[in-house]
mmCIF file of the N, C-alpha and C atoms, coordinates in Angstrom:
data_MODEL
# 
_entry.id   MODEL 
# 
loop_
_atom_site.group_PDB 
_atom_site.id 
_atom_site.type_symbol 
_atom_site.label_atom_id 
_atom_site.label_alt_id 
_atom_site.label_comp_id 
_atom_site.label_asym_id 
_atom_site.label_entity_id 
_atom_site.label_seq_id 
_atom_site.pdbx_PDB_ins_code 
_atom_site.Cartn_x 
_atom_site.Cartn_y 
_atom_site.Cartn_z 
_atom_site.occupancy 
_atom_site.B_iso_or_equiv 
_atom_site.pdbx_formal_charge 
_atom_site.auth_seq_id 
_atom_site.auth_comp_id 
_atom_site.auth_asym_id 
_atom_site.auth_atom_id 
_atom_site.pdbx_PDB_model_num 
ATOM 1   N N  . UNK A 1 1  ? 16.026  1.806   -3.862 1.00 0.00 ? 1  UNK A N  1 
ATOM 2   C CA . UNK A 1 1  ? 14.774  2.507   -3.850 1.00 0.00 ? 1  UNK A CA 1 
ATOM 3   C C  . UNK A 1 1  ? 13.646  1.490   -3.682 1.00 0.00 ? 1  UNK A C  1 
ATOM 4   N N  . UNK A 1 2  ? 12.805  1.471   -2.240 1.00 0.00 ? 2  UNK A N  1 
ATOM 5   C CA . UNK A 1 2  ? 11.805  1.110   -2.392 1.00 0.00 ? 2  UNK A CA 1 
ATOM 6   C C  . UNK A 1 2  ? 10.413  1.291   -3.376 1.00 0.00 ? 2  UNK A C  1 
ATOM 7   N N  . UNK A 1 3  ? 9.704   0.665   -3.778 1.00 0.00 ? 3  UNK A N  1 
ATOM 8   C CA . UNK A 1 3  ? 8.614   0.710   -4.981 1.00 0.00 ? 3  UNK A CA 1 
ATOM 9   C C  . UNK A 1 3  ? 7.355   0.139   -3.848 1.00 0.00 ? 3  UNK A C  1 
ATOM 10  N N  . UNK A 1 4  ? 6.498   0.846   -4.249 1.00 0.00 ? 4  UNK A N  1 
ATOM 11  C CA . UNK A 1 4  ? 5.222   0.580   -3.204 1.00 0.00 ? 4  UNK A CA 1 
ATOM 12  C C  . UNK A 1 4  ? 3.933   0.449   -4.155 1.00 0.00 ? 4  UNK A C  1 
ATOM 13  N N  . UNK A 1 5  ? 3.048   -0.612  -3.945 1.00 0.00 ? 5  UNK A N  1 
ATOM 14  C CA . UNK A 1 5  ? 2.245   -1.193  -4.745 1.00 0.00 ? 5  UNK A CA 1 
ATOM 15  C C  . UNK A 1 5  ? 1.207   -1.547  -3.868 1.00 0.00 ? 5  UNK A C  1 
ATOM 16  N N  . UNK A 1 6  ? -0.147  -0.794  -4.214 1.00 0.00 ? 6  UNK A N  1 
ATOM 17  C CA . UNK A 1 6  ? -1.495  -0.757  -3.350 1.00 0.00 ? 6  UNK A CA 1 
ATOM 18  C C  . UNK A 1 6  ? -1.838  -2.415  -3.995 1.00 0.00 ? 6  UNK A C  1 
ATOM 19  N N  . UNK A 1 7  ? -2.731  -3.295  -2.929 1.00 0.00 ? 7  UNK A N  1 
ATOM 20  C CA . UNK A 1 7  ? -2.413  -4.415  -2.506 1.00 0.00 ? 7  UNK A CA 1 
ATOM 21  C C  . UNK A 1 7  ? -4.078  -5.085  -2.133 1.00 0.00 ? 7  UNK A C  1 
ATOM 22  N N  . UNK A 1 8  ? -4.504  -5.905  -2.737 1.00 0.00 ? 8  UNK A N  1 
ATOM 23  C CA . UNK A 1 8  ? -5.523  -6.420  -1.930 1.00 0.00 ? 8  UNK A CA 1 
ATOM 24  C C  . UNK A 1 8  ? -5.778  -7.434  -0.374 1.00 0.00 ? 8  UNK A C  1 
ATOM 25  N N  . UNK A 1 9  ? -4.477  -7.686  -0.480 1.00 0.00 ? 9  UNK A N  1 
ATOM 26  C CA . UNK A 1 9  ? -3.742  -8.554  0.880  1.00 0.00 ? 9  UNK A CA 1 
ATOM 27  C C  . UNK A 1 9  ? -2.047  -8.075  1.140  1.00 0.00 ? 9  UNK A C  1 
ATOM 28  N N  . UNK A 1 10 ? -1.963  -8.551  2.051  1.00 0.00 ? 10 UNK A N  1 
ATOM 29  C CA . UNK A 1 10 ? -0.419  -8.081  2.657  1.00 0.00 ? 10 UNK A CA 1 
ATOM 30  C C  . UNK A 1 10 ? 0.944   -9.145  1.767  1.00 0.00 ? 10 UNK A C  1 
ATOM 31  N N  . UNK A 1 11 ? 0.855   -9.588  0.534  1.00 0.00 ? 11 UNK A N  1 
ATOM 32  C CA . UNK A 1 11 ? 2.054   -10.691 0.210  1.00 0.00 ? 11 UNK A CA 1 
ATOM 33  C C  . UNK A 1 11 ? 2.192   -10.200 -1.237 1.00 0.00 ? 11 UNK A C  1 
ATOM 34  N N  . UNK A 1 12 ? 3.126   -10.741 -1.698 1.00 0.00 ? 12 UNK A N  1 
ATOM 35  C CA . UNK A 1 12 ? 3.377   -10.999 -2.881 1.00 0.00 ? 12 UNK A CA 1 
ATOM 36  C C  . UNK A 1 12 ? 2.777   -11.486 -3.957 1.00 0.00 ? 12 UNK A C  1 
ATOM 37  N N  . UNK A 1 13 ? 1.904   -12.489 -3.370 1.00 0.00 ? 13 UNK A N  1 
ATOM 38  C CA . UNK A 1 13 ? 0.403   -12.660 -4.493 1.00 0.00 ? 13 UNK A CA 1 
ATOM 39  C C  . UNK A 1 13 ? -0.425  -12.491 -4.398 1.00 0.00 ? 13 UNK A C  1 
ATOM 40  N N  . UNK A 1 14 ? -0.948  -11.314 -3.543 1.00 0.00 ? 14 UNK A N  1 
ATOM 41  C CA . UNK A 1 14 ? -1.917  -10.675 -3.811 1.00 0.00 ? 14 UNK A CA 1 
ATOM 42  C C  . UNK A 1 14 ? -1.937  -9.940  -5.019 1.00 0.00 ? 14 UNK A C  1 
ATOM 43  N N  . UNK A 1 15 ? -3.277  -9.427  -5.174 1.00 0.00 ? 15 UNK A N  1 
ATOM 44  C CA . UNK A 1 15 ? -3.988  -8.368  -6.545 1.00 0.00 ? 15 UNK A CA 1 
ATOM 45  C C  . UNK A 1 15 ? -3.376  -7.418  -6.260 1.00 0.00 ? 15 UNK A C  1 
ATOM 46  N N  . UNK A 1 16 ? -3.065  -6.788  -7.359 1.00 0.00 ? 16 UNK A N  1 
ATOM 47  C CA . UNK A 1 16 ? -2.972  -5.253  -7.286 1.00 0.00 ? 16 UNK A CA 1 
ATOM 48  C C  . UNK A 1 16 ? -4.234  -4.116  -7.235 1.00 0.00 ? 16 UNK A C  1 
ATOM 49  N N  . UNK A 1 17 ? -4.701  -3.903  -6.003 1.00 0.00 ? 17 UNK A N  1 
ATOM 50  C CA . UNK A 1 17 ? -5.445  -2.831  -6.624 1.00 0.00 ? 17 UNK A CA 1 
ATOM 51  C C  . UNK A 1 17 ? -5.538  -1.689  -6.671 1.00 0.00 ? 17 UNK A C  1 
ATOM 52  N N  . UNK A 1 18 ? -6.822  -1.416  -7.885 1.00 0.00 ? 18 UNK A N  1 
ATOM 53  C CA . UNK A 1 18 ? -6.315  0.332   -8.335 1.00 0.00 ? 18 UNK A CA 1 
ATOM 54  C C  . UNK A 1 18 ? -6.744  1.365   -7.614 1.00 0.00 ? 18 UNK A C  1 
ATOM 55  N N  . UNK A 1 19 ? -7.334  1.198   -6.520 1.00 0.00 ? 19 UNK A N  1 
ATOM 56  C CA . UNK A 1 19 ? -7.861  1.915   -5.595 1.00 0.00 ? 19 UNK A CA 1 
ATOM 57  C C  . UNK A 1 19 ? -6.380  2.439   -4.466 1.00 0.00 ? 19 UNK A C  1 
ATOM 58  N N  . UNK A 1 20 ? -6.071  3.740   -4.479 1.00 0.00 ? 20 UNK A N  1 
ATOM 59  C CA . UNK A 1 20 ? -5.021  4.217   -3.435 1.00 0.00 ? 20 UNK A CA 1 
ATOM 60  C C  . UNK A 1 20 ? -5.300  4.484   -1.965 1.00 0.00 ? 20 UNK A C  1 
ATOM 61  N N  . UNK A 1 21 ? -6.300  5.454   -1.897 1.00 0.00 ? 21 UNK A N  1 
ATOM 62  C CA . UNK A 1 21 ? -6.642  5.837   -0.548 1.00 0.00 ? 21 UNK A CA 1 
ATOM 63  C C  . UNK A 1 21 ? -7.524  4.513   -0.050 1.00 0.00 ? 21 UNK A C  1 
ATOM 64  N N  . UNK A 1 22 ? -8.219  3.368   -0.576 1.00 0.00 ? 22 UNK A N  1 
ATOM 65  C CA . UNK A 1 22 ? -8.605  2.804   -0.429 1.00 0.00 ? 22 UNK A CA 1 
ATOM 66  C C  . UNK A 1 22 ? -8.749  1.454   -0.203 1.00 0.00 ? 22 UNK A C  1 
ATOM 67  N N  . UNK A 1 23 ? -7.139  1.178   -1.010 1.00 0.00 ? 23 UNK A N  1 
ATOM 68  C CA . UNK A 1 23 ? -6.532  -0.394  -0.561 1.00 0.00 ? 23 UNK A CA 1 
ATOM 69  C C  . UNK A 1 23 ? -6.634  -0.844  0.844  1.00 0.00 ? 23 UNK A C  1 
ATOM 70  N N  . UNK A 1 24 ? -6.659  -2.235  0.581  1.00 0.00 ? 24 UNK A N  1 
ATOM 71  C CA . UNK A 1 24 ? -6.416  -3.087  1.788  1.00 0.00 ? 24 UNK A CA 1 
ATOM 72  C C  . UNK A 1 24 ? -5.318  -2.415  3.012  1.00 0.00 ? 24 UNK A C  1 
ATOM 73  N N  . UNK A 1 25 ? -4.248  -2.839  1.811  1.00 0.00 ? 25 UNK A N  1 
ATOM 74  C CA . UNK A 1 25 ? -2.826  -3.142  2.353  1.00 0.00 ? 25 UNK A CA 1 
ATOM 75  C C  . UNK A 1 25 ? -1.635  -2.144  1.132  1.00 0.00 ? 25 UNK A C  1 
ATOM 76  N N  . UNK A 1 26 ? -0.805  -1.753  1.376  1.00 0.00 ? 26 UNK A N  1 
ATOM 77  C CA . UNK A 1 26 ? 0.310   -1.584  0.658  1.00 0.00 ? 26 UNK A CA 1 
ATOM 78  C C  . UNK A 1 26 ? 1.441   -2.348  0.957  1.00 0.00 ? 26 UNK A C  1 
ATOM 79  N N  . UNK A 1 27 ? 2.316   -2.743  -0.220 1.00 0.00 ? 27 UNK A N  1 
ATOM 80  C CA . UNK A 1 27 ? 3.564   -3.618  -0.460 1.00 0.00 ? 27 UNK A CA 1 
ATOM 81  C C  . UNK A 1 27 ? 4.668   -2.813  -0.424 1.00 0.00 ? 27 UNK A C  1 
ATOM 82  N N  . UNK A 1 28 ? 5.487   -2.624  0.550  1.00 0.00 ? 28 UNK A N  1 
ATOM 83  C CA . UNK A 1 28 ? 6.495   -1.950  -0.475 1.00 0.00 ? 28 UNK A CA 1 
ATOM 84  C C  . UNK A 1 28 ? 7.859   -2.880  -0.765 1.00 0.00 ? 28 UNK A C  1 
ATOM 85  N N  . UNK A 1 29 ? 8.101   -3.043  -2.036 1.00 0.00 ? 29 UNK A N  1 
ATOM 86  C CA . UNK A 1 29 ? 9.442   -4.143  -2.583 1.00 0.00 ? 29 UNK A CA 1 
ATOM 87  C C  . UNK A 1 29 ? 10.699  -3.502  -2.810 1.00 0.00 ? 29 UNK A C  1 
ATOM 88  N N  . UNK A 1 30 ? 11.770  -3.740  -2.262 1.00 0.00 ? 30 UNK A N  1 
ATOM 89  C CA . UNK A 1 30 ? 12.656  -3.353  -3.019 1.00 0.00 ? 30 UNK A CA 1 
ATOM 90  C C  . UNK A 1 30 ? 13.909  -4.558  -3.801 1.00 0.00 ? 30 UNK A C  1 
ATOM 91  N N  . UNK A 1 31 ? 13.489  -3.362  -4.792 1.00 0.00 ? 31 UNK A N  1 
ATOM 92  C CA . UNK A 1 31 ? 13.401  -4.446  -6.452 1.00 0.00 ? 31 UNK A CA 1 
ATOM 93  C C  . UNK A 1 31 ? 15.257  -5.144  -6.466 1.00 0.00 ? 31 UNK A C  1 
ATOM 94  N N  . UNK A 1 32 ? 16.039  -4.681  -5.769 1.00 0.00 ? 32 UNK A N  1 
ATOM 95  C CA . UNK A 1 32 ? 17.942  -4.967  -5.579 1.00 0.00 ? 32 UNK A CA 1 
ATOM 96  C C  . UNK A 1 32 ? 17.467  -6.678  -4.828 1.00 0.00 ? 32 UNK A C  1 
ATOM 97  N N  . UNK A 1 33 ? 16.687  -6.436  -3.705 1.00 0.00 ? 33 UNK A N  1 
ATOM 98  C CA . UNK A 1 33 ? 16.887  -7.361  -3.003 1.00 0.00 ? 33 UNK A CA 1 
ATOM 99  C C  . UNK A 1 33 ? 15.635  -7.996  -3.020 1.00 0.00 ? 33 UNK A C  1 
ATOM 100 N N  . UNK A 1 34 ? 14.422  -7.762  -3.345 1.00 0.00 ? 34 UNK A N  1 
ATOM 101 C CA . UNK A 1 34 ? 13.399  -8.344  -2.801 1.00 0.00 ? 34 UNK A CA 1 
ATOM 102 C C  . UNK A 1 34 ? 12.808  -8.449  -1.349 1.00 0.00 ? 34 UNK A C  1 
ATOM 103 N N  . UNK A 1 35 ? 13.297  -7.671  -1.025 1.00 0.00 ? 35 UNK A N  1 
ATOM 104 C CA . UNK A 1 35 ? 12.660  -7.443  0.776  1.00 0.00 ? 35 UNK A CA 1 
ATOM 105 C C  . UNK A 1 35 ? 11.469  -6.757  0.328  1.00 0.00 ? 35 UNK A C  1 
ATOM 106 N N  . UNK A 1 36 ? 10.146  -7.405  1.572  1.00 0.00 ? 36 UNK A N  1 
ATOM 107 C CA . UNK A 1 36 ? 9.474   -7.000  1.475  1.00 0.00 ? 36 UNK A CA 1 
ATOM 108 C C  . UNK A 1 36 ? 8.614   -6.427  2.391  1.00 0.00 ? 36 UNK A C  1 
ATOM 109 N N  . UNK A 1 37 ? 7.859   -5.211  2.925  1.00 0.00 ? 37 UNK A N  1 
ATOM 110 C CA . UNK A 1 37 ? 7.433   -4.867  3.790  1.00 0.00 ? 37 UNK A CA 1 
ATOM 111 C C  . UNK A 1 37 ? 5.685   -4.508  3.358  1.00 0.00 ? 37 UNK A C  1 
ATOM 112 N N  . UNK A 1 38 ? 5.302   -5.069  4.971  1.00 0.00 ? 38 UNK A N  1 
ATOM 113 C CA . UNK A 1 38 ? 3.607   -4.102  3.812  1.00 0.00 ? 38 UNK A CA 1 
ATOM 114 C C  . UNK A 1 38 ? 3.075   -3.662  5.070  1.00 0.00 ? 38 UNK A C  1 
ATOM 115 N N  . UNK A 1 39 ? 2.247   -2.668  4.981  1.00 0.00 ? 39 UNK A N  1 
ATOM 116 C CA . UNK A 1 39 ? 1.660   -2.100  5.577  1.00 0.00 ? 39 UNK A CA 1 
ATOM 117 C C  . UNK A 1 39 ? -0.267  -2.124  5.549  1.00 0.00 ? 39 UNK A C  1 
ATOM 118 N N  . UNK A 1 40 ? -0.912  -2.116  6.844  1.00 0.00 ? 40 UNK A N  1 
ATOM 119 C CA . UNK A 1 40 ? -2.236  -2.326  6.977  1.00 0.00 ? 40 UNK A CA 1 
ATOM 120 C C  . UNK A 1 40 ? -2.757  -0.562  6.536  1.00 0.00 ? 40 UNK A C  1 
ATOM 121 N N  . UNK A 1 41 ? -3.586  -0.510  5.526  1.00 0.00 ? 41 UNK A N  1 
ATOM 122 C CA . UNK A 1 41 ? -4.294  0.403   5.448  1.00 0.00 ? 41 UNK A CA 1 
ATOM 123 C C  . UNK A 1 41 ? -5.235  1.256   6.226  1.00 0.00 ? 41 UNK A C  1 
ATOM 124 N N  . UNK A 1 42 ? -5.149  1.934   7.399  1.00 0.00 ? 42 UNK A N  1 
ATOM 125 C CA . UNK A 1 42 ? -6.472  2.120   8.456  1.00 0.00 ? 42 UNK A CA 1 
ATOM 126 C C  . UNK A 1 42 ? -6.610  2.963   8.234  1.00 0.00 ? 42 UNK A C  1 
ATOM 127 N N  . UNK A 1 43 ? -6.830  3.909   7.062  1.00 0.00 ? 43 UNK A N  1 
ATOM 128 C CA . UNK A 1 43 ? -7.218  4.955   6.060  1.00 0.00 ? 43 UNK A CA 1 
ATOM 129 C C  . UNK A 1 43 ? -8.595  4.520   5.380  1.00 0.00 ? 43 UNK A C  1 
ATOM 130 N N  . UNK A 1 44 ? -8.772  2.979   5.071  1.00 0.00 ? 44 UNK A N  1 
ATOM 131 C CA . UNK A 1 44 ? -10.015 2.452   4.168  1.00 0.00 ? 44 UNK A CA 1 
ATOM 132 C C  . UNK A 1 44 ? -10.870 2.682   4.733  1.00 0.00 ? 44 UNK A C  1 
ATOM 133 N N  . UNK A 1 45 ? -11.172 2.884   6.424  1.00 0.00 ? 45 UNK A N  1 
ATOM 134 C CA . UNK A 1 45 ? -12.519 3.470   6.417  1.00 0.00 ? 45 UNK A CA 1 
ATOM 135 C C  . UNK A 1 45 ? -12.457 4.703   6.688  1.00 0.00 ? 45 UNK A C  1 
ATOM 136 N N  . UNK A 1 46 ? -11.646 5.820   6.520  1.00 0.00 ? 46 UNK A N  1 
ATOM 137 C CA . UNK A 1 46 ? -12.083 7.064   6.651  1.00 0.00 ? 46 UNK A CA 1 
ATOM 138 C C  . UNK A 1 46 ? -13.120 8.260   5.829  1.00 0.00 ? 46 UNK A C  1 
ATOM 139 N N  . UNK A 1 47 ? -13.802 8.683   6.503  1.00 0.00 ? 47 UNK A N  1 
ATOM 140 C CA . UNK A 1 47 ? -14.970 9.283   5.996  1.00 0.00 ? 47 UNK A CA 1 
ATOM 141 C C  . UNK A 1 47 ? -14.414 10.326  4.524  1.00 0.00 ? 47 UNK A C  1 
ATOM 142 N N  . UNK A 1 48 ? -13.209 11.063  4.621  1.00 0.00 ? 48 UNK A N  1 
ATOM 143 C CA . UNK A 1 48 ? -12.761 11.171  3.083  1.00 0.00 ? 48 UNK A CA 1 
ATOM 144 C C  . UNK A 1 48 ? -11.424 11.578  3.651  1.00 0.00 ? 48 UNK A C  1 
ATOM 145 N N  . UNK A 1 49 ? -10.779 11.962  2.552  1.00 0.00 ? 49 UNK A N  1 
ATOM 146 C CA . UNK A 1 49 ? -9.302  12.308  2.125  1.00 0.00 ? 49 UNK A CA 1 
ATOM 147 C C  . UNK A 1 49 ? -8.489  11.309  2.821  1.00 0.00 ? 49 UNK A C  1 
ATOM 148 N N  . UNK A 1 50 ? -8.775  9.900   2.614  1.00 0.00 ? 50 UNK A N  1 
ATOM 149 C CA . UNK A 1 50 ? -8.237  8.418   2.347  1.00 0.00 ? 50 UNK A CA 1 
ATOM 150 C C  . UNK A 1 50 ? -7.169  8.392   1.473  1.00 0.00 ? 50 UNK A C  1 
ATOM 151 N N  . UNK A 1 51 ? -6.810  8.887   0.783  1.00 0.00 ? 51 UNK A N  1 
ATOM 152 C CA . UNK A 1 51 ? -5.763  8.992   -0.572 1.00 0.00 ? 51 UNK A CA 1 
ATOM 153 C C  . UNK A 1 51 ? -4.677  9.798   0.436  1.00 0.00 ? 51 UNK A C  1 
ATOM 154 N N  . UNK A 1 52 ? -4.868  11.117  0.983  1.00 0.00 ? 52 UNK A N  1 
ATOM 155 C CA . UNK A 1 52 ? -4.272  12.301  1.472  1.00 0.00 ? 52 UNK A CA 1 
ATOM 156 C C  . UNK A 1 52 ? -3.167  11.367  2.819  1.00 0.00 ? 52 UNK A C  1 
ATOM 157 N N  . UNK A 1 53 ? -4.185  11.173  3.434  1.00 0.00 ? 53 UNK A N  1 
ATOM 158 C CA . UNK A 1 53 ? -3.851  10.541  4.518  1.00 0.00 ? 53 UNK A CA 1 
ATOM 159 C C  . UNK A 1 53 ? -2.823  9.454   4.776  1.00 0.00 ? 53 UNK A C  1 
ATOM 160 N N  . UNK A 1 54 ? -2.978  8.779   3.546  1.00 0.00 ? 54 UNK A N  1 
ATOM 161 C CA . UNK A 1 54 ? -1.806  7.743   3.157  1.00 0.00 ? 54 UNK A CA 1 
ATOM 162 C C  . UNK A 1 54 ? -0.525  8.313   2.354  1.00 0.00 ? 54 UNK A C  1 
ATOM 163 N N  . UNK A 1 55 ? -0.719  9.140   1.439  1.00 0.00 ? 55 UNK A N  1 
ATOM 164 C CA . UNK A 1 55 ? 0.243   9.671   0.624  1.00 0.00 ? 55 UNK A CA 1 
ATOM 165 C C  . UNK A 1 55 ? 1.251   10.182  0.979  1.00 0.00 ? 55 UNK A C  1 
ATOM 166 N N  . UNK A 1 56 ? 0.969   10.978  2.329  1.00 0.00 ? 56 UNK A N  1 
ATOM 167 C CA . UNK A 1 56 ? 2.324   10.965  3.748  1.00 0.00 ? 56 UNK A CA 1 
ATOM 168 C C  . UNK A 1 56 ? 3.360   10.063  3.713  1.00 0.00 ? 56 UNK A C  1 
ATOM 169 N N  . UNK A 1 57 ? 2.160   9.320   3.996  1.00 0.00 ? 57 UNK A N  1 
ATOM 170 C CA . UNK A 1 57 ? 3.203   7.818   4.699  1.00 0.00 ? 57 UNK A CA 1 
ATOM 171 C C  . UNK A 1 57 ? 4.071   7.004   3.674  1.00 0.00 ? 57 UNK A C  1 
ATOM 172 N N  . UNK A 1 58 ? 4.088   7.256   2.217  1.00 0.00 ? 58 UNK A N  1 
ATOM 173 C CA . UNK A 1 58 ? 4.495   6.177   1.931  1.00 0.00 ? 58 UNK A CA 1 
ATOM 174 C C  . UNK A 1 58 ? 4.984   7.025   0.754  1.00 0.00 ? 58 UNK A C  1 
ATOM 175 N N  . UNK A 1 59 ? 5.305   8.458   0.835  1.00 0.00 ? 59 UNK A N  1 
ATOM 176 C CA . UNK A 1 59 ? 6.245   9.260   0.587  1.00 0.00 ? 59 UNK A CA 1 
ATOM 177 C C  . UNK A 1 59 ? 7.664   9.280   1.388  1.00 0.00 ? 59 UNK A C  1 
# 
């Protein structure tokens, strides 16, 4: 099972941040192996339902 963690940059040491529809970047890790994938946010500038729009994707 992948685990996905909103991201202030695309790596592993980046911040976590608490913003969803609004992050940078999302991480997603999976925790067996440590592979890691992330994804660019191009939801952060949408005029609203930024949260909605992403919650698709990473369902």
């Amino acid at each position: 099972m992948w685990v996905c963690v909103t991201a202030t940059a695309g790596d592993l040491n980046a911040q976590v941040d608490p913003r969803f529809g609004r992050c940078p970047y999302f991480v997603f890790v999976d925790p067996d192996t440590m592979a890691i994938e992330t994804m660019h946010n191009d939801a952060i500038v949408a005029s609203g339902g930024a949260g909605v729009l992403k919650g698709g994707v990473t369902v």
